[in-house]
LOFI-145608 format. One record per residue: x, z, y of N, C-alpha, C in turn; residue in three letters. Coordinates in pm, 1 decimal. Atoms other than C-alpha are relative to their C-alpha. Example, Ala and Ser with C-alpha at 12.3 -4.5 7.8 and 13.67 -1.06 7.14 Angstrom:
% LOFI-145608
<node <89.0, 0.0, -119.0>, <1230.0, 780.0, -450.0>, <90.0, 0.0, 120.0>, 'ALA'>
<node <-82.0, -6.0, -119.0>, <1367.0, 714.0, -106.0>, <-77.0, 73.0, 109.0>, 'SER'>
% end
This chain:
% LOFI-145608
<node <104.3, 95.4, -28.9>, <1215.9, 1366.5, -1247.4>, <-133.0, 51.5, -54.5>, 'UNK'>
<node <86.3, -44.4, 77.0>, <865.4, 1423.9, -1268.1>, <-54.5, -108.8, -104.6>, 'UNK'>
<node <67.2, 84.2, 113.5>, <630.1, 1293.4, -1546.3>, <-123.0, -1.9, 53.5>, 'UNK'>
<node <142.0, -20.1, 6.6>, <295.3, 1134.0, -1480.6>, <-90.8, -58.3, -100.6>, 'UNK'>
<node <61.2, 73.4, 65.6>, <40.3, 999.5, -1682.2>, <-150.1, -33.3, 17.8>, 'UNK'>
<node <102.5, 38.8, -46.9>, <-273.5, 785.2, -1603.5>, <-67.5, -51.5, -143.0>, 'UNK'>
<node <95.6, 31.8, 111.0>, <-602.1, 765.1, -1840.1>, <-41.9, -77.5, 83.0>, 'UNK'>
<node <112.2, 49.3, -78.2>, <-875.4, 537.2, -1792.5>, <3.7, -104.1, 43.6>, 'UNK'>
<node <-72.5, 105.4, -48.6>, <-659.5, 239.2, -1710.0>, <-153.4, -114.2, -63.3>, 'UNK'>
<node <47.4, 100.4, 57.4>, <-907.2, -72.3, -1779.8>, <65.7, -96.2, -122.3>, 'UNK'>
<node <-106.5, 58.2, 43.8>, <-761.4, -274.3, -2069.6>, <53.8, -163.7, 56.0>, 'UNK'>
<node <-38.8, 56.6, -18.2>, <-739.3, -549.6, -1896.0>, <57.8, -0.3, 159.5>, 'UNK'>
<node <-78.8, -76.1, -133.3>, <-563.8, -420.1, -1587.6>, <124.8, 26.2, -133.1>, 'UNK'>
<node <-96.9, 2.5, 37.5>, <-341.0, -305.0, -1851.4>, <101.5, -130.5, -60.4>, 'UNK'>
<node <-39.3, 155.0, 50.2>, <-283.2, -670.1, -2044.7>, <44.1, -27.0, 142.6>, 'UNK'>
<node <-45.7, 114.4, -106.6>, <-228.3, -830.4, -1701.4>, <128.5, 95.9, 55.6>, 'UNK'>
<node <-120.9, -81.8, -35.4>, <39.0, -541.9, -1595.4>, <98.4, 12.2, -107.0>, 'UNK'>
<node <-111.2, 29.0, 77.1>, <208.8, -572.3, -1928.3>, <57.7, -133.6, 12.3>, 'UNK'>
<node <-17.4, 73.2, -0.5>, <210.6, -929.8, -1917.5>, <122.5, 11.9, 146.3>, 'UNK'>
<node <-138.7, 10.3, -125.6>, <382.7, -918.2, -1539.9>, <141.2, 65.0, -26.7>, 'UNK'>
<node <-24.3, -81.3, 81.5>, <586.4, -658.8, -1675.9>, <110.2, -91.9, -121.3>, 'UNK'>
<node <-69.1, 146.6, 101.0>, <737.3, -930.3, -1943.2>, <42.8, -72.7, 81.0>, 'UNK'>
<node <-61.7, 147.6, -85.2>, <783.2, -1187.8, -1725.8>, <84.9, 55.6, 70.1>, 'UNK'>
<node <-109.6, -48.6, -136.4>, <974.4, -979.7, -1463.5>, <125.9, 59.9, -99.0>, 'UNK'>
<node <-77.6, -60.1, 116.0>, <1188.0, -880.0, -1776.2>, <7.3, 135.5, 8.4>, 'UNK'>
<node <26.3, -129.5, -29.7>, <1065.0, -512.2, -1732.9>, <-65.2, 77.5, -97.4>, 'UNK'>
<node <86.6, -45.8, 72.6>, <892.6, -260.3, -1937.2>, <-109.3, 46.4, 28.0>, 'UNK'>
<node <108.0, -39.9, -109.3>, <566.9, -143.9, -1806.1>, <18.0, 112.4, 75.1>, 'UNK'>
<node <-33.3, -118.3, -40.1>, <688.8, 201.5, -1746.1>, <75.3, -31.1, 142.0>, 'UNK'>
<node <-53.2, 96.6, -188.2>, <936.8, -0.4, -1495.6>, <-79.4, -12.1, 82.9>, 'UNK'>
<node <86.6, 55.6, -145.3>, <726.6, -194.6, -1306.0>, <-97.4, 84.0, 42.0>, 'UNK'>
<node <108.9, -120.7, -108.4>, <477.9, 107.0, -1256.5>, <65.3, 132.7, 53.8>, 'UNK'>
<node <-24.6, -69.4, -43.6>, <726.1, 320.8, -1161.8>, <80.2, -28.7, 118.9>, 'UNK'>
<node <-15.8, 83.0, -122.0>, <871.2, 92.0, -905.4>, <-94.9, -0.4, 127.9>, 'UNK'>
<node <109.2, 36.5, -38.8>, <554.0, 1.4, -813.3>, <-41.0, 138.7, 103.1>, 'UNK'>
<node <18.9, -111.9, -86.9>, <471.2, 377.4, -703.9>, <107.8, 62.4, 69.4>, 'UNK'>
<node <-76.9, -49.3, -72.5>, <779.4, 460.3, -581.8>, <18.5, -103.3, 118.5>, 'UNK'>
<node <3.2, 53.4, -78.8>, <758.1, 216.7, -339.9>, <-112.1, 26.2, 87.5>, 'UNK'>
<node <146.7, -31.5, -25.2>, <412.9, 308.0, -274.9>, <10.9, 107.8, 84.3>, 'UNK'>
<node <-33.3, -112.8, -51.4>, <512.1, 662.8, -193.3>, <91.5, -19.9, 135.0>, 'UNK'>
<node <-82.8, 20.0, -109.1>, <763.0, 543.3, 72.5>, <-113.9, -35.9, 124.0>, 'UNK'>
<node <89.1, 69.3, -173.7>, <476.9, 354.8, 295.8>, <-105.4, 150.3, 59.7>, 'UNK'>
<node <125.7, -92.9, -91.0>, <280.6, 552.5, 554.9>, <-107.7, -19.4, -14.6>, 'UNK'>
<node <140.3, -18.4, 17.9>, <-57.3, 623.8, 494.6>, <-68.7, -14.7, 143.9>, 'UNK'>
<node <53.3, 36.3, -122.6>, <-300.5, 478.4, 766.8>, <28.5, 152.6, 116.0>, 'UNK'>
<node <-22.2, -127.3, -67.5>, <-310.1, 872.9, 922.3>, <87.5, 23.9, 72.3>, 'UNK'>
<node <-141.2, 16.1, -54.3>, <45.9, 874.7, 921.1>, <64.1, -118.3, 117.7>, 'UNK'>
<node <-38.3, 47.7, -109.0>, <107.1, 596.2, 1095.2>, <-70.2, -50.2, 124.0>, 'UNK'>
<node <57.6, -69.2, -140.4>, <-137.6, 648.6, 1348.4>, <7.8, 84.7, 90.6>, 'UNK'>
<node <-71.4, -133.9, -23.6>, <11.4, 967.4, 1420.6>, <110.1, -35.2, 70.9>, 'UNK'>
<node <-158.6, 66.0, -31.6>, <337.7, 803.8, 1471.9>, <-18.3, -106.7, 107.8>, 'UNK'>
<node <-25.2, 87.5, -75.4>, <209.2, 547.8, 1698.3>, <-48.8, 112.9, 145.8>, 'UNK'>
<node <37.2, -98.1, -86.6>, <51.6, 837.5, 1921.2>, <57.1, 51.5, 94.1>, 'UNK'>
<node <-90.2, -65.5, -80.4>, <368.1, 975.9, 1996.3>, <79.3, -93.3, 86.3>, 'UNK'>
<node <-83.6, 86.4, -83.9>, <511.4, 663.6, 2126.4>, <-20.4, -5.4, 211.8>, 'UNK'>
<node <25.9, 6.6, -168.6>, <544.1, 613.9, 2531.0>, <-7.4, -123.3, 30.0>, 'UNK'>
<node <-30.3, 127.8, -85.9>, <502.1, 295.9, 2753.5>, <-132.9, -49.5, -19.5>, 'UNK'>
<node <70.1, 116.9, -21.4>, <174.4, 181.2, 2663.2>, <-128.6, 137.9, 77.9>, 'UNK'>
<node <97.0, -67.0, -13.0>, <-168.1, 288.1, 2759.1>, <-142.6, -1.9, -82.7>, 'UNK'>
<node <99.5, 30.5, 101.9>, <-350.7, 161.8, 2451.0>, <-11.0, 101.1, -98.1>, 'UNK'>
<node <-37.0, -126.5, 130.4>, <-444.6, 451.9, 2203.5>, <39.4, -40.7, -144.3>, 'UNK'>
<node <-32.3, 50.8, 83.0>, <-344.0, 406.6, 1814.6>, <-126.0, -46.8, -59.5>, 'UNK'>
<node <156.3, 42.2, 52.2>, <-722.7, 390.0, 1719.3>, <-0.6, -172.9, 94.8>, 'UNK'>
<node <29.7, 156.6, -120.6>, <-809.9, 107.6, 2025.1>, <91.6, -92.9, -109.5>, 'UNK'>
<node <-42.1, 95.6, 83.3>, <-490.5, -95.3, 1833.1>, <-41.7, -15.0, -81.1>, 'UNK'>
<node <12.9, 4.2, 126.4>, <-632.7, -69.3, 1531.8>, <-112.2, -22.2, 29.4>, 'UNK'>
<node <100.4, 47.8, -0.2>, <-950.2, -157.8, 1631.7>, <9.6, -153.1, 60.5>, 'UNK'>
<node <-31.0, 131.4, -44.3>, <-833.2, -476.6, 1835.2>, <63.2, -90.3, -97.7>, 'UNK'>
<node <-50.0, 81.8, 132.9>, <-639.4, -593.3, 1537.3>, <-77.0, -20.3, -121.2>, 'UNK'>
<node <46.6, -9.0, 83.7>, <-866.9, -562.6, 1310.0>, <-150.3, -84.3, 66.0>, 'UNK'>
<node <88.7, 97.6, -127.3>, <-1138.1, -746.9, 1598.7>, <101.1, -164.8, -28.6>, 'UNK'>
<node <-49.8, 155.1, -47.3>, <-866.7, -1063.4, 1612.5>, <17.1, -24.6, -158.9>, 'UNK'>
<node <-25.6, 95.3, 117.5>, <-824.9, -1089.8, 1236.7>, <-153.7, -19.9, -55.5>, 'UNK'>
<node <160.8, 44.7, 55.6>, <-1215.2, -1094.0, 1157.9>, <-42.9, -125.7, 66.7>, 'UNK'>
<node <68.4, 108.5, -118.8>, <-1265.9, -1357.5, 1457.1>, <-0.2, -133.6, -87.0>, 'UNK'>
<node <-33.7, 159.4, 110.2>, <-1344.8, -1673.1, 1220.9>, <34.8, -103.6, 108.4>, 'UNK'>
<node <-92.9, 113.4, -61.1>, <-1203.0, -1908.9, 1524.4>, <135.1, 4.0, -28.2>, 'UNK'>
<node <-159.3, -5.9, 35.2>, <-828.6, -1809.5, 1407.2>, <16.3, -23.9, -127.3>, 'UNK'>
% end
């Protein structure tokens, strides 16, 4: 396994991540290594733009979706 280590943390970014951290009956090391390993699993916008690219059947590009979705959730009538 590797080892990382983050400076610079705010201390209260850290208080509120120990605190969760407690409550979830965890140690902080836990929940931030959860935390990024879960992190690491999701696709990065790029990635899954990429991935929608290759798909067949439509004729909408992955940009256009991502611009229409991002058009219907700004629309303050919804």
């Amino acid at each position: 396994m590797a080892t990382l280590q983050v400076r610079n943390v705010s201390e209260d970014a850290a208080r509120r991540l120990r605190v969760r951290a407690a409550a979830n009956g965890q140690s902080l090391q836990e929940l931030l290594r959860l935390h990024l390993e879960e992190r690491a699993t999701q696709p990065t916008v790029a990635e899954w733009l990429a991935r929608i690219e290759t798909r067949r059947g439509g004729s909408l590009s992955g940009e256009d979706a991502v611009r229409l979705i991002r058009a219907d959730r700004d629309d303050p009538s919804r």
